[in-house]
C-alpha positions, 0 to 999 in steps of 0.5 A: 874239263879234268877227269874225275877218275882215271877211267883208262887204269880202271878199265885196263885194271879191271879183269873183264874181257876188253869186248864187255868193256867197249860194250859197256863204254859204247852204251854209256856214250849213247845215254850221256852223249853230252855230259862228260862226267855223268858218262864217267861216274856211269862207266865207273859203276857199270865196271864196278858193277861187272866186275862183281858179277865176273868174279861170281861166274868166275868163282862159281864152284861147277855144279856135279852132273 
């Protein structure tokens, strides 16, 4: 079966620590184990998804003590 997205390019691409990224790939893998394509459409929104939440933390102005 072809690759619907370019999951290798994505992950490397993505600015998340690579721990989160394996951790993810590794959750995802357990709940699709058997459909390929379901397993990328989920890894692709789960980066989606972290990645919006990362850039948050990171932006994150520090709060004044």
């Amino acid at each position: 079966m072809n690759k619907l997205f370019d999951l290798d390019e994505l992950m490397k691409n993505s600015g998340l620590p690579k721990a989160k990224v394996q951790a993810l790939m590794k959750e995802i893998r357990r709940e699709f184990p058997d459909d390929e394509m379901l397993r990328e459409l989920h890894m692709l929104r789960a980066i989606m998804h972290e990645k919006s939440l990362f850039k948050e933390q990171v932006a994150a102005p520090a709060r004044a003590t």
